[in-house]
N, CA, C and O of each residue as an XYZ file, in Angstrom:
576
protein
N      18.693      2.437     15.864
C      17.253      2.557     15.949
C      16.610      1.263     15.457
O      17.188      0.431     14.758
N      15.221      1.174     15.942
C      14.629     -0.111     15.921
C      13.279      0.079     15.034
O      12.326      0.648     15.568
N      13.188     -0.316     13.890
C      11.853     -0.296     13.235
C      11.448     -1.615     12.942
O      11.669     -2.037     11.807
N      10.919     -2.303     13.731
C      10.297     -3.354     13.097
C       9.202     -3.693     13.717
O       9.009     -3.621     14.931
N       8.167     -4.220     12.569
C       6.653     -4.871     12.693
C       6.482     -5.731     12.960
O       7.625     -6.187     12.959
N       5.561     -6.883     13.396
C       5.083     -8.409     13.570
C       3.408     -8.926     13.222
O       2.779     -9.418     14.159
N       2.882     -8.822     12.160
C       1.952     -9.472     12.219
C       1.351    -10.525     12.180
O       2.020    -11.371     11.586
N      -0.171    -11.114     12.737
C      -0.405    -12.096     12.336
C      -2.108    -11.978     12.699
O      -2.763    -11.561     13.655
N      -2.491    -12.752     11.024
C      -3.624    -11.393     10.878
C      -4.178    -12.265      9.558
O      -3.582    -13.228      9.076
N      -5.313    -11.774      9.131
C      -6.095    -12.917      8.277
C      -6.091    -11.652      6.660
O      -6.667    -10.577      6.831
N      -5.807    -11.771      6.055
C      -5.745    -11.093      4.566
C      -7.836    -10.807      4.152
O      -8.810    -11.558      4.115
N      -7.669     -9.730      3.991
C      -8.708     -8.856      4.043
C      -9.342     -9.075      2.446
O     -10.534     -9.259      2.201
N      -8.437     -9.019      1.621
C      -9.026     -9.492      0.263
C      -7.579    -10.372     -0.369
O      -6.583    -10.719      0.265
N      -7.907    -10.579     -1.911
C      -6.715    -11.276     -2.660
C      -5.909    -10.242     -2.689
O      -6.257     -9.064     -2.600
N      -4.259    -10.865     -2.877
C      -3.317     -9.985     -2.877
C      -3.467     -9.540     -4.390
O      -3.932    -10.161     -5.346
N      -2.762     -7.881     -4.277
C      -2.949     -6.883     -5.900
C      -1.342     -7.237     -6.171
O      -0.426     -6.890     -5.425
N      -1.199     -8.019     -7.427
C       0.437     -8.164     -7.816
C       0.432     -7.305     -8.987
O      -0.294     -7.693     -9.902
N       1.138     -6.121     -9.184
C       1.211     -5.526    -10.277
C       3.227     -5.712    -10.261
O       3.820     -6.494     -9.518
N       3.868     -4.820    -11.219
C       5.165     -5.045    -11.596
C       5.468     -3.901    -11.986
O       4.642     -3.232    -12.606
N       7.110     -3.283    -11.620
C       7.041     -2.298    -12.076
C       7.452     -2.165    -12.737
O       7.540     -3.227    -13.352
N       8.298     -0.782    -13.617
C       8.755     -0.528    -15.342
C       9.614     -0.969    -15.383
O      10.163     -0.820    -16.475
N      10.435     -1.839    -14.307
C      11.545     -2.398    -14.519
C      11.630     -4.255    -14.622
O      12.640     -4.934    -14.804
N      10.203     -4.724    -14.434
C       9.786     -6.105    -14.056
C       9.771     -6.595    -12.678
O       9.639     -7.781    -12.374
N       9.942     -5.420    -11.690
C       9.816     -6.306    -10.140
C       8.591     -6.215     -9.989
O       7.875     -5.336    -10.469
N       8.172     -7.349     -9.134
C       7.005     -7.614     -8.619
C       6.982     -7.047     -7.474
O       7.957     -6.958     -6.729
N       5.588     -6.516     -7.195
C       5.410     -6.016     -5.773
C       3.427     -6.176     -5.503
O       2.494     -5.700     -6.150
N       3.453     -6.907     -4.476
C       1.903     -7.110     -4.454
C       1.852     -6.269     -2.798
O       2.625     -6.326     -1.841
N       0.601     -5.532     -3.020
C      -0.281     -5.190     -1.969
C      -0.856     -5.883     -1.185
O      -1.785     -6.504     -1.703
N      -0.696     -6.076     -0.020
C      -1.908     -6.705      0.915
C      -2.282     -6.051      2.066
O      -1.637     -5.293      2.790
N      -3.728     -6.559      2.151
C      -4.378     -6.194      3.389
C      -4.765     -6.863      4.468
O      -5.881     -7.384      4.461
N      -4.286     -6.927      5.109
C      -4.042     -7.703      6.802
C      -4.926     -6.658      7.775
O      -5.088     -5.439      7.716
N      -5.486     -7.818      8.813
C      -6.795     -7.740      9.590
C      -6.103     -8.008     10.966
O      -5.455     -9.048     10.846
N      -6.000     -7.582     12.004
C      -5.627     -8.149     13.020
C      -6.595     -7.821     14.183
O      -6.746     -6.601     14.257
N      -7.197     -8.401     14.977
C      -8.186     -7.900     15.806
C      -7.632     -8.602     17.269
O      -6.894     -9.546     17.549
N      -8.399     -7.617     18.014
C      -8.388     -7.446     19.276
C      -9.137     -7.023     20.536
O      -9.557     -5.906     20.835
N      -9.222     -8.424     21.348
C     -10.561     -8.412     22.141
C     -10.091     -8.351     23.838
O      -9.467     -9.208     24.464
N     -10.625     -7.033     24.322
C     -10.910     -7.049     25.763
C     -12.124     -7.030     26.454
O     -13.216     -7.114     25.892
N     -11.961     -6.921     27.662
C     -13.598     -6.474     28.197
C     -13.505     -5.239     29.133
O     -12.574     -4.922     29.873
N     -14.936     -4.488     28.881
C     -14.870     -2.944     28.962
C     -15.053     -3.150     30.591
O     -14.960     -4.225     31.184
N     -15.303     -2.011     31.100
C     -15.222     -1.350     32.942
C     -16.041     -2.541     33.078
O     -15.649     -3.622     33.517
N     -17.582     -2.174     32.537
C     -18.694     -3.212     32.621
C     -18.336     -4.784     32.506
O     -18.896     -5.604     33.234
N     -17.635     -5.050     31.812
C     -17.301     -6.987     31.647
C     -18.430     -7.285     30.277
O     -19.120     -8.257     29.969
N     -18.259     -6.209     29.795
C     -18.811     -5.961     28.411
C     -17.334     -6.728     26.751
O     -16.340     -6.036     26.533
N     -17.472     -7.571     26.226
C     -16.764     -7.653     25.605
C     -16.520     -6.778     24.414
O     -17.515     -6.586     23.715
N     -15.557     -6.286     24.089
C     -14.875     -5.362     23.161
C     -14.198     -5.829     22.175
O     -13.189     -6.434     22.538
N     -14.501     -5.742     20.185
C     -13.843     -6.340     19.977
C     -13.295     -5.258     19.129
O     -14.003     -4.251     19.102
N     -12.064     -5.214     18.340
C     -11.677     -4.463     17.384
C     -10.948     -4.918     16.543
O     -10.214     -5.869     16.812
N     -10.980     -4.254     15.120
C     -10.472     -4.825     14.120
C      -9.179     -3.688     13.584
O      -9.738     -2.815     12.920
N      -7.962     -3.480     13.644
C      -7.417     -2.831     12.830
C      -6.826     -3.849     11.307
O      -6.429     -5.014     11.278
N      -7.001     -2.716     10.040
C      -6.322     -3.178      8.975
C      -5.124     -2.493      8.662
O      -4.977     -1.278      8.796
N      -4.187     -3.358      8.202
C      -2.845     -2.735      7.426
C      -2.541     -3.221      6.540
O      -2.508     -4.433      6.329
N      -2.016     -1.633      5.253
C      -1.405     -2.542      4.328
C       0.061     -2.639      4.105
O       0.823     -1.688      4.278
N       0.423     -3.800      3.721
C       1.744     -4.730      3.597
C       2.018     -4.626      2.287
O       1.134     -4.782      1.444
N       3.400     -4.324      1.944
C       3.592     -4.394      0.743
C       5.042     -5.039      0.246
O       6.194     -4.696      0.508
N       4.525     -6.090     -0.559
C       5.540     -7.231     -0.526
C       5.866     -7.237     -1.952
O       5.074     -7.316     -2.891
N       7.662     -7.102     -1.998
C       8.446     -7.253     -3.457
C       8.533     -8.610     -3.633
O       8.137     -9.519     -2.904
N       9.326     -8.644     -5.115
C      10.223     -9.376     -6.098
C       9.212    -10.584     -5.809
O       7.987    -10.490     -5.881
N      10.202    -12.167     -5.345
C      10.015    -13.021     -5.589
C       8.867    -13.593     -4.370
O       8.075    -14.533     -4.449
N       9.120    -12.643     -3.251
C       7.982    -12.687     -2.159
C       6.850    -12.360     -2.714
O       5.799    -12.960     -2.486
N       6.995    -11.118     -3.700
C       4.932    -11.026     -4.062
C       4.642    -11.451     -5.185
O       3.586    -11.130     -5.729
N       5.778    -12.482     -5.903
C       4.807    -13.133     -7.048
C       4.587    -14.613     -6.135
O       3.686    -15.284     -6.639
N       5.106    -15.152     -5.117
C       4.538    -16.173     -4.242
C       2.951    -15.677     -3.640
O       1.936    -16.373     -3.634
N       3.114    -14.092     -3.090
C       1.653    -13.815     -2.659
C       0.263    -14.252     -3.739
O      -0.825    -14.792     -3.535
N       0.903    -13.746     -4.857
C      -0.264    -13.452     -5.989
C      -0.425    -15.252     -6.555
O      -1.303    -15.567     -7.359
N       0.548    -16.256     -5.990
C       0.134    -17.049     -6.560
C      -0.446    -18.285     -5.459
O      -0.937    -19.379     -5.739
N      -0.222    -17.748     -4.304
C      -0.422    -19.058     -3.281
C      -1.124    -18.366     -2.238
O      -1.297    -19.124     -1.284
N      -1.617    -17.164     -2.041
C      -2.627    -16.564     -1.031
C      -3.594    -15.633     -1.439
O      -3.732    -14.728     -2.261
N      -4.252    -16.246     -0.484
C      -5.874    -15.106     -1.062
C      -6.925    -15.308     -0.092
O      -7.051    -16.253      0.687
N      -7.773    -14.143     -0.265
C      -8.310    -13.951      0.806
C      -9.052    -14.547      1.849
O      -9.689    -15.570      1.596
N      -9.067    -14.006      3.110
C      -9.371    -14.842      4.283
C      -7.971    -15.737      5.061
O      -7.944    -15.999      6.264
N      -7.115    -16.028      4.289
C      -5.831    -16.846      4.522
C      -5.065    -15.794      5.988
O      -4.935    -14.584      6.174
N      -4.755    -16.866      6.672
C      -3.774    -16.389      7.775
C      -2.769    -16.255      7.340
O      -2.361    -16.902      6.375
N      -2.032    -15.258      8.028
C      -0.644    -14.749      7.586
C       0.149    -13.655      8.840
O      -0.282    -12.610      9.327
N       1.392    -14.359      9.080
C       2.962    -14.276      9.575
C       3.342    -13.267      8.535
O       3.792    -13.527      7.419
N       3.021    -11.655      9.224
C       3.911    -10.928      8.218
C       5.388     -9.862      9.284
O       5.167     -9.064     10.194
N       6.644    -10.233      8.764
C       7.639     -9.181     10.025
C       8.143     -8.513      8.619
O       8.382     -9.061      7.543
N       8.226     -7.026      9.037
C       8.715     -6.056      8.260
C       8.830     -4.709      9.444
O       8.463     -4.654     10.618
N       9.490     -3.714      8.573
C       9.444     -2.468      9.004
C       8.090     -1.256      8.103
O       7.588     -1.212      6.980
N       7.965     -0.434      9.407
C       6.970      0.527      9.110
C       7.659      1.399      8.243
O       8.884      1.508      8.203
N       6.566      2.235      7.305
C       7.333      3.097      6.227
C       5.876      4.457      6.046
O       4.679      4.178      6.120
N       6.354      5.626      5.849
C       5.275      6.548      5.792
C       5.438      7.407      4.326
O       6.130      8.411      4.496
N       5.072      7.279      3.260
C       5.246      8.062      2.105
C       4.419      9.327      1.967
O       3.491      9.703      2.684
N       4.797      9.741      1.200
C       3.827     11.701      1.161
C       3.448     11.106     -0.428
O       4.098     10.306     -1.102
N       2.541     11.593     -0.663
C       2.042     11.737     -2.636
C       0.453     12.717     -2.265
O      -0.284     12.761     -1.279
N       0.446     13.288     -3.387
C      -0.390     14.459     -3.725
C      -1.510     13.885     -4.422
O      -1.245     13.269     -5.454
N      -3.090     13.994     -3.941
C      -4.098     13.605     -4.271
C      -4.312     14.454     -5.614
O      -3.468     15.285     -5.952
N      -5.677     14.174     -6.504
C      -5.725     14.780     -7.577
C      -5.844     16.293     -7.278
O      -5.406     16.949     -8.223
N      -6.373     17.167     -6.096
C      -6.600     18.594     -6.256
C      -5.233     19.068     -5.728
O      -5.262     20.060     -4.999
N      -3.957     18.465     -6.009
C      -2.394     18.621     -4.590
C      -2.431     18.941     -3.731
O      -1.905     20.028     -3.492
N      -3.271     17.985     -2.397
C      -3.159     18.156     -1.274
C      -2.415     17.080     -1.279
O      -2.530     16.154     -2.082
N      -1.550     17.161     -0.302
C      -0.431     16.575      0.210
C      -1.127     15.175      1.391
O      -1.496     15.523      2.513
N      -1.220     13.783      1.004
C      -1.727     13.188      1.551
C      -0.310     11.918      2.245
O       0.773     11.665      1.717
N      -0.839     11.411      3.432
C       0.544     10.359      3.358
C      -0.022      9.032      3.488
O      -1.232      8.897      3.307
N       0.586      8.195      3.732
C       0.152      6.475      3.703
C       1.740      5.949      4.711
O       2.937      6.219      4.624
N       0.879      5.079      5.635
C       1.881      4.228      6.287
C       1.562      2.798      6.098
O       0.441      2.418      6.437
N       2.423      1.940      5.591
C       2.451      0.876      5.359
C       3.623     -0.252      6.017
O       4.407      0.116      6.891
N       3.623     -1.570      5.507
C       4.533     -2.447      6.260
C       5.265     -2.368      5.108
O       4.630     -2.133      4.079
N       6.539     -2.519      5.030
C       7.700     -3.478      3.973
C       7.698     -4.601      4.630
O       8.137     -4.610      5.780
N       7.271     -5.616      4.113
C       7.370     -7.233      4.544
C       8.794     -7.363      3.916
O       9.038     -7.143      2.730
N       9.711     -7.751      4.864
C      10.872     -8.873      5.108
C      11.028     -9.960      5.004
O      11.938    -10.558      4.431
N       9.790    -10.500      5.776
C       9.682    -12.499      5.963
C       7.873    -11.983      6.054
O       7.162    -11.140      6.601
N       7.810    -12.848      5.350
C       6.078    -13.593      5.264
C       5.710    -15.161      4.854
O       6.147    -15.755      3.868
N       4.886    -15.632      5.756
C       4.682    -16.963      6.123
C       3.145    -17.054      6.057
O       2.486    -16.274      6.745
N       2.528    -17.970      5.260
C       1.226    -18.389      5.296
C       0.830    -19.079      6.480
O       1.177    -20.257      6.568
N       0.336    -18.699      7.172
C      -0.105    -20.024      8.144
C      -1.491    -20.607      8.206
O      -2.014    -21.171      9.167
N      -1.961    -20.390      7.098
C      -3.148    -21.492      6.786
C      -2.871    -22.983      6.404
O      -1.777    -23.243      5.901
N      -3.586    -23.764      6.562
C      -3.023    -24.646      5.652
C      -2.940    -25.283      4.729
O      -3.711    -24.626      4.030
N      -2.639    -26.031      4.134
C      -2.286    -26.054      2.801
C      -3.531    -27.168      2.247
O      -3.796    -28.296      2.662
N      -4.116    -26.416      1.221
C      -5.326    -27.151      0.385
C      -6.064    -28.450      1.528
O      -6.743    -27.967      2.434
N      -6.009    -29.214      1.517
C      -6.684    -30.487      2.329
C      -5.928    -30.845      3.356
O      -6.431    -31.624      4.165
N      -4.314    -30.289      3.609
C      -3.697    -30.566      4.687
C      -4.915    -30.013      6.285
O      -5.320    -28.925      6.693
N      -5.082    -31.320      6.691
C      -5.392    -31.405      7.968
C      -4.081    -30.819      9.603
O      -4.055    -30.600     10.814
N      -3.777    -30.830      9.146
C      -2.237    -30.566      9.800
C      -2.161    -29.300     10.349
O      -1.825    -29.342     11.532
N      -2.319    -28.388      9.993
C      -2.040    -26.897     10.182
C      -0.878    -26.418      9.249
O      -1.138    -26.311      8.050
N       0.279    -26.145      9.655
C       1.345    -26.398      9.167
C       1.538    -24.692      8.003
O       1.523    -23.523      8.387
N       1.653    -25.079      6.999
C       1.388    -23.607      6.100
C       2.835    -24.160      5.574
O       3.311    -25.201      6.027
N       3.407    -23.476      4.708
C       4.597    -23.579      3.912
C       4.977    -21.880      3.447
O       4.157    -21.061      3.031
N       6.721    -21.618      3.699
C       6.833    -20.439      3.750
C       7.404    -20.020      2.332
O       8.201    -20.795      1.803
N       7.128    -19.099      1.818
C       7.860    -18.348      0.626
C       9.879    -18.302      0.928
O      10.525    -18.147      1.964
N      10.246    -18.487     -0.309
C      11.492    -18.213     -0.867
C      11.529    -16.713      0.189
O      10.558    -16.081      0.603
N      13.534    -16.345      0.507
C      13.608    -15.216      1.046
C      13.565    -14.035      0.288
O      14.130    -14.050     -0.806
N      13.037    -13.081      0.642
C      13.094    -12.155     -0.153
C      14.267    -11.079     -0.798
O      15.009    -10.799      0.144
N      14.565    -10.612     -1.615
C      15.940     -9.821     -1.805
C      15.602     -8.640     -1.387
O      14.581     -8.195     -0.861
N      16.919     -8.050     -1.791
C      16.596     -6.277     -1.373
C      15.811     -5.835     -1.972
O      15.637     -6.385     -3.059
N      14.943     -4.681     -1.653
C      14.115     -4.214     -2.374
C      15.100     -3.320     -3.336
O      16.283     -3.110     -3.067
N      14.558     -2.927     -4.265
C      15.210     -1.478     -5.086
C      15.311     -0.480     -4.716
O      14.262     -0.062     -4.226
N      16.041      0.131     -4.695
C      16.000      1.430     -4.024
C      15.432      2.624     -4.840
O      15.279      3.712     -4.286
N      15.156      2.461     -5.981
C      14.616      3.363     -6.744
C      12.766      3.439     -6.908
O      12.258      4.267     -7.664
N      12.003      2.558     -6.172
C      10.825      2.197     -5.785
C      10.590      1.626     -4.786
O      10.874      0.440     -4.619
N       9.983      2.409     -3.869
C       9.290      2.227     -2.892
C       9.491      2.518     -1.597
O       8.688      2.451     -0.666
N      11.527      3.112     -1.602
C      12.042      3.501     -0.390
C      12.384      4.401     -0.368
O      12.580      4.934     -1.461
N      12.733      5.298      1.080
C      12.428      6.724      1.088
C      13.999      6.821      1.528
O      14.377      7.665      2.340
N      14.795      5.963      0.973
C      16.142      6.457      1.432
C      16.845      6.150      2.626
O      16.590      6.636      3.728
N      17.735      5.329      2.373
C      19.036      4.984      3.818
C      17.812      4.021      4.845
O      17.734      4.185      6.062
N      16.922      3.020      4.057
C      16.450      1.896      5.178
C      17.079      0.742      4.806
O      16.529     -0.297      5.173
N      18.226      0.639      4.087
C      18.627     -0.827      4.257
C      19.999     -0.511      5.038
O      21.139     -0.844      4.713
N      19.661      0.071      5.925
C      20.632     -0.285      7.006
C      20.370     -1.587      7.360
O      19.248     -2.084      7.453
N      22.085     -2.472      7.682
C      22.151     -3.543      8.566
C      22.220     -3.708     10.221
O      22.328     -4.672     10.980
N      22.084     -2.081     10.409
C      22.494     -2.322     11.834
C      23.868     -1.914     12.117
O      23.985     -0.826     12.681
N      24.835     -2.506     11.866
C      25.793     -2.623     12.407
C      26.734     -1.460     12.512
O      27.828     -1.637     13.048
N      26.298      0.061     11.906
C      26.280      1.080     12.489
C      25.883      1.368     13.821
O      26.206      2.481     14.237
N      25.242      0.603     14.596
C      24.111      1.108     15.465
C      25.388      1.209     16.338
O      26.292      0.546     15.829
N      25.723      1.774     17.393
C      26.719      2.642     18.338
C      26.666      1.652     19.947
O      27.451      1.825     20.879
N      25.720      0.801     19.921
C      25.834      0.014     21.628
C      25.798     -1.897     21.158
O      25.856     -2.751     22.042
């Protein structure tokens, strides 16, 4: 099976780097990606979807220290859907990205260039935060 994302998309606010009880880093982000057609009429259409991305270890203490908002951003990960219980326990869910590889593509302070510079690779995530079990498959189970 095939789960994977591709964005590229302008960061909606600064990335949230918090850490968890064990010291990994994991920052939140919010990515903007929009999309423009034209309606029956030749009316232009534009739309904005947001997603949030949520980037470990050594990838989201690079977020929290070298991107912020408005910044373009190269994010590939897989989709993930968690369940958690609002304050009255209704059963609410959230789908988000696990970023894999993320790449700034703004550019860099006064660089005229374009260019952007990419973060260190990221490690495995933990399996005891944030995954819902048996996604670090490599594949190489896969049967064709």
């Amino acid at each position: 099976m095939i789960n994977k994302v591709i964005l590229v998309g302008n960061l909606g606010s600064d990335p949230e780097l918090r850490y968890t009880q064990s010291g990994t880093a994991v920052a939140t982000l919010s990515v903007a990606t929009n999309r423009r057609w034209k309606d029956r009429d030749g009316n232009q259409q534009d739309e904005t979807e947001w997603h949030r991305v949520i980037v470990w270890a050594q990838s989201a203490e690079f977020c929290g220290n070298y991107l912020s908002k408005g910044m373009k951003v190269y994010v590939e990960g897989r989709l993930q859907t968690r369940k958690w219980q609002d304050q009255t326990g209704n059963d609410r869910y959230t789908t988000e990205i696990v970023s894999q590889t993320l790449q700034s593509l703004s550019p860099r302070g006064g660089d005229k260039e374009g260019g952007g510079y990419e973060e260190p690779p990221m490690p495995s995530e933990p399996e005891s935060f944030g995954s819902t079990g048996g996604g670090n498959s490599t594949g190489e189970d896969v049967p064709f």
